[in-house]
C-alpha positions, 0 to 999 in steps of 0.5 A: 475519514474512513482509514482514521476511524479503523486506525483509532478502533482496529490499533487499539492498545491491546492490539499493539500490546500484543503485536509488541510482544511478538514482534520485540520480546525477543529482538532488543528493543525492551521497553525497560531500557527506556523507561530506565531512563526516568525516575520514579516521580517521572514514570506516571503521566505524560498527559492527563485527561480528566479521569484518564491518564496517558502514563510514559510506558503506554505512549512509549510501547505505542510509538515503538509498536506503530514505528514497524508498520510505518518503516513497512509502508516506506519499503524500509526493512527495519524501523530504526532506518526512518530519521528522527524527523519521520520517528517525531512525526509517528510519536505525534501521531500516537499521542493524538490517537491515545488523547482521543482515545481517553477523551472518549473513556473520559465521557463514558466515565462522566455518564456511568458507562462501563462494559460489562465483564462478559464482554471483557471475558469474550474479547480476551478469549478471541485474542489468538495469542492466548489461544492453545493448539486447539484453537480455545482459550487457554488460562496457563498461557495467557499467564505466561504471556503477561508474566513474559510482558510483565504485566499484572492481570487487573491492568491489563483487563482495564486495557481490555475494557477501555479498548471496548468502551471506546470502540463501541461508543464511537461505532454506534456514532454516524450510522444513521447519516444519509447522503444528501439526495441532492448531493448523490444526484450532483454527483452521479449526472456529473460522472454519467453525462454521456456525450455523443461522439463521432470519432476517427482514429488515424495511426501513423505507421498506416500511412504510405510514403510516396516516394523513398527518401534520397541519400541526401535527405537522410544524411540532412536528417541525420545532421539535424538529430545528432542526438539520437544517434549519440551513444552513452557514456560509460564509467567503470566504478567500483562500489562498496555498499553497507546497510541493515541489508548487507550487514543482516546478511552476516551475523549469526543468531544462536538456535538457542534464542531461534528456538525461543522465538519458535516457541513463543511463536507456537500458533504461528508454526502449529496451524490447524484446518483452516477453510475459504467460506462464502457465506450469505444470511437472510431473514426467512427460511424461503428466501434462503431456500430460494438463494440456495437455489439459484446459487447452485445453478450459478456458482459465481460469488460477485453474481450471486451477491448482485442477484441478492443485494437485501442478502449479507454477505460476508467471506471468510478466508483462511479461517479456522473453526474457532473464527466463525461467530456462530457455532452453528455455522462453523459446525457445519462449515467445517463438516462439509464438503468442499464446493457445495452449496449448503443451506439454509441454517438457523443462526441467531442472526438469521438463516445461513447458505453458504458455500466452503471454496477451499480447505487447508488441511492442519500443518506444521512448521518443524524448527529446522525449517523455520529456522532460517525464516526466524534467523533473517527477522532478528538480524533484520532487527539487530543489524541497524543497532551495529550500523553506526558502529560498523559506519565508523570502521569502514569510514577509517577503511575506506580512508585508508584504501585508494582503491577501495580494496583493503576494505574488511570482509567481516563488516558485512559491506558489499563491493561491486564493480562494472561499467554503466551508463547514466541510466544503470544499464550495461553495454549489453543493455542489461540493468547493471548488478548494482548491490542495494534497494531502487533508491539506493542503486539511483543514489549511487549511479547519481554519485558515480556519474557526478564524481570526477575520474580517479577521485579519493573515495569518500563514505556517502549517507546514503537512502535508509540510513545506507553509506557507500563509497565509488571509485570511477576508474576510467570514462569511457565518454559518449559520441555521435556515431558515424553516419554509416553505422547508424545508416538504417536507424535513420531510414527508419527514423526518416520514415517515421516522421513523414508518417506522422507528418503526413498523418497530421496534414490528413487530421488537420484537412479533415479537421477543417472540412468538419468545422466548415460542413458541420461536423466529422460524418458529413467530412468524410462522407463518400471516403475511405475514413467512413467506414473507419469513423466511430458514430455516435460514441457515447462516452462519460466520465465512467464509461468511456472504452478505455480511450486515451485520458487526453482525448477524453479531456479534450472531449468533454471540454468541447461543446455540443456541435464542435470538432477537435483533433489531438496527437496521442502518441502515434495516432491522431484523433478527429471529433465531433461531439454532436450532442450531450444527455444525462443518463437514464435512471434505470442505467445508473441504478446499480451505479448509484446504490454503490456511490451511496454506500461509499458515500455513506460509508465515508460520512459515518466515518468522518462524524466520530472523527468530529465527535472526538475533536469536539471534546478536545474543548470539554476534556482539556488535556494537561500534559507533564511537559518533562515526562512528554519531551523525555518520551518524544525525545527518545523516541525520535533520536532512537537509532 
């Protein structure tokens, strides 16, 4: 789909080249460690495409760069937390997508299509990376920066070309797919069927009860709900916790090798002005005149998107000169005056207006103060490296101290020790200050509540390659409470039962007088609910107040003419649906517009997606199994 098309074009070699090399240059993960492994026959290709070659450096570098983002999206902090099982998942995943990949230069090569070096020469020169504090391409650094990768000039403009041709063959496919008209009509009568609706909403806490309840019922109710009135059991445990976490926390990073990242990473700490701009394009100097007009007497960005859909409109926050594509525009952005509506100008693409919301003057960030910032990245990466080191010692700690107090301070591990319930709150009702993650305070409330009191304690694998130890010490066990300290938690309890009994017999005698008069106003015709019934609601799938998704369920699975009633909460819902119609055209216009683009959107994507699946069958790929299961393997069992 979508996110597959813009993970295959927006991923692409140079781009996790680059990212490798800010992320990992100076963190020990270096690829030559691993390509060490193979010999010189062995380091060549993994799998052969034709004229293309996946060679065992370019698949392992794209494992290790994607392995980040993944740890990223499962909350983990460091890429050597995910199991061999999720690392062998990534490495299938980037072979696919580097396959594809030269299937299509495979087919560009077999029909003569090659990018011109302009255009090599223009892509280079955006790479921010190569970029100098003025924001402009600068030659001694990118020659500092492949010689720090160890990379040659040639192979790395190759990257750079095949990265463009494969994206703008595979960009220019599905542009001209539609949405089936009968399709979107299906679709949007779905989604926009309004069915009418009377509606009374009857809430529990308004009802009156009669009479007060007697000693005797509230003592039969409390009889009858003992487990309410239970409280919690409570386990004084104490805890010792190590992961990457804990033991990032205590190592020391030499400035010497801080104040190389710092430099490496220059562009990072040396921003120049940046600015918000809303920007839209037309094709005539009166329509944009006409823009800025009505743009300057209504400032709302979405209003003026609305009012102007033939209009482009694209926004570019936290930008800097050097990323608006056209000169034209980006000279007068970054000479104007915040909040004002500028325009129109001529740009190659059209006549601009345009409007800048905000500006960020140029800063930098000293050493001393990114310091800490840059200590906490590279001992978020070298931590997972001495976790099993670090596991062995305190499972020979922990083997050697019954009450978990002899355990050494210099293994970055946490203690802790409290008393909690099943659900990790103190007596207080506070969440208890259990060390770890979401995850990791569930694994080890589980494990103390599971574990028997006064029981040796033992090293647990915990969530994100994590390991704790519990020693529960004393249970304090859970009882009923008595009758009279919990006396006016029954009264109240009482009451609300009777409400919600008595409401429910109010629903149900409605209900029935509706199915037999013929519907919810005639039931409550000349009553106290009348005046409270909602008439003629229209509700759809897409507009529907915000009513209980339940109700609505129930709803638009009754038919035209019949009554229904549903608990939610503590209300209770009365319906009628007296009639069903379909939208008209001219409600629905701005709605279908928008489902047609999204849909559009959507098929576009999917057909270069199919496009590379089918030349799975012309373009057979051949892999080197050796070089492949020696790649695949290491990756996977990387820790």
């Amino acid at each position: 789909m979508i996110s597959t098309l813009r993970h295959f074009v927006v991923d692409s070699w140079i781009g996790r080249l680059i990212a490798l090399l800010i992320f990992l240059a100076f963190v020990g993960w270096g690829v030559g460690d691993m390509l060490g492994k193979y010999n010189q026959a062995q380091v060549d290709s993994v799998v052969t495409v034709a004229t293309r070659r996946i060679s065992a450096e370019e698949l392992e570098r794209s494992i290790r760069n994607q392995l980040p983002a993944v740890a990223q999206q499962m909350g983990l902090t460091d890429p050597s937390q995910l199991t061999p099982a999720m690392r062998r998942e990534v490495a299938q995943g980037v072979l696919q997508r580097l396959l594809a990949q030269k299937e299509v230069l495979a087919l560009a090569d077999r029909n003569g299509m090659k990018v011109p070096d302009a255009l090599v020469r223009n892509e280079i020169f955006g790479y921010r990376v190569f970029q100098g504090t003025d924001g402009r391409f600068d030659r001694k650094i990118f020659d500092a920066k492949l010689r720090q990768l160890g990379l040659q000039e040639k192979p790395f403009l190759d990257s750079v070309r095949d990265d463009l041709g494969a994206r703008d063959l595979l960009e220019g496919l599905g542009k001209t797919m539609v949405v089936p008209a009968s399709v979107l009509d299906q679709l949007l009568a779905y989604n926009t069927r309004q069915f009418r609706t009377d509606l009374l909403r009857i809430d529990s806490d308004g009802v009156t009860v009669p009479t007060a309840p007697e000693e005797a019922q509230l003592r039969r109710f409390y009889d009858n709900h003992q487990a309410q009135y239970r409280s919690a059991e409570y386990r004084h445990a104490k805890i010792v916790l190590l992961s990457a976490e804990s033991v990032a926390r205590g190592l020391t990073v030499p400035d010497a090798q801080l104040r190389q990242i710092y430099d490496f990473e220059s562009a990072k700490y040396n921003v120049p002005e940046t600015r918000d701009i809303e920007v839209l394009t037309v094709q005539s100097r009166d329509a944009a005149e006409a823009l800025a007009t009505t743009w300057k007497a209504n400032a709302d960005w979405e209003a003026i998107q609305k009012a102007n859909p033939s209009a482009a409109s694209v926004a570019f926050p936290h930008a800097r000169e050097i990323d608006i594509p056209s000169p034209e525009l980006a000279k007068a952005a970054f000479a104007s005056a915040a909040n004002s509506v500028i325009g129109p100008i001529q740009t190659p693409t059209g006549w601009v207006v345009f409007r800048v919301t905000a500006i960020t003057p140029p800063h930098k960030t000293d050493f001393d103060q990114a310091k800490a910032e840059i200590r906490d990245e590279v001992a978020r990466s070298q931590a997972p490296q001495l976790l099993a080191q670090r596991f062995a010692s305190l499972q020979d700690a922990i083997a050697g101290s019954a009450d978990l107090e002899q355990v050494p301070t210099d293994l970055g591990a946490v203690p802790a020790q409290g008393s909690l319930d099943a659900q990790g709150l103190t007596k207080d009702g506070e969440v208890a200050p259990l060390p770890g993650d979401d995850a990791t305070r569930k694994a080890i409330i589980a494990r103390i509540f599971s574990q028997k009191q006064g029981e040796k304690p033992t090293l647990i694998n915990g969530p994100a390659n994590s390991g704790f130890a519990v020693l529960v010490d004393s249970i304090e066990p859970g009882h009923v409470k008595p009758y009279e300290s919990v006396r006016e938690q029954v009264g109240h309890d009482w009451l609300k039962a009777q409400q919600m009994r008595l409401a429910d017999e109010r629903a149900t005698t409605i209900m029935l007088a509706a199915r037999k008069s013929g519907g919810l106003e005639k039931a409550v015709a000349g009553t106290t609910d009348a005046a409270a019934m909602q008439k003629d609601l229209p509700i759809s799938r897409m507009q529907n107040g915000g009513l209980p998704s339940a109700l609505l369920s129930e709803i638009f699975a009754t038919k035209p003419g019949k009554t229904g009633m549903i608990a939610v909460g503590d209300a209770l819902y009365v319906f009628t649906v007296t009639g069903t119609e379909a939208a008209s055209p001219e409600s629905t216009k701005a709605l279908r517009e928008n489902m047609q683009g999204q849909l559009e959107q959507t098929i576009q994507g999917d057909v270069p997606t199919v496009f590379v699946h089918s030349l799975e069958s012309e373009f057979k790929p051949v892999p080197n199994m050796p070089v492949l299961q020696q790649v695949m393997s290491s990756v996977a069992g990387q820790q």
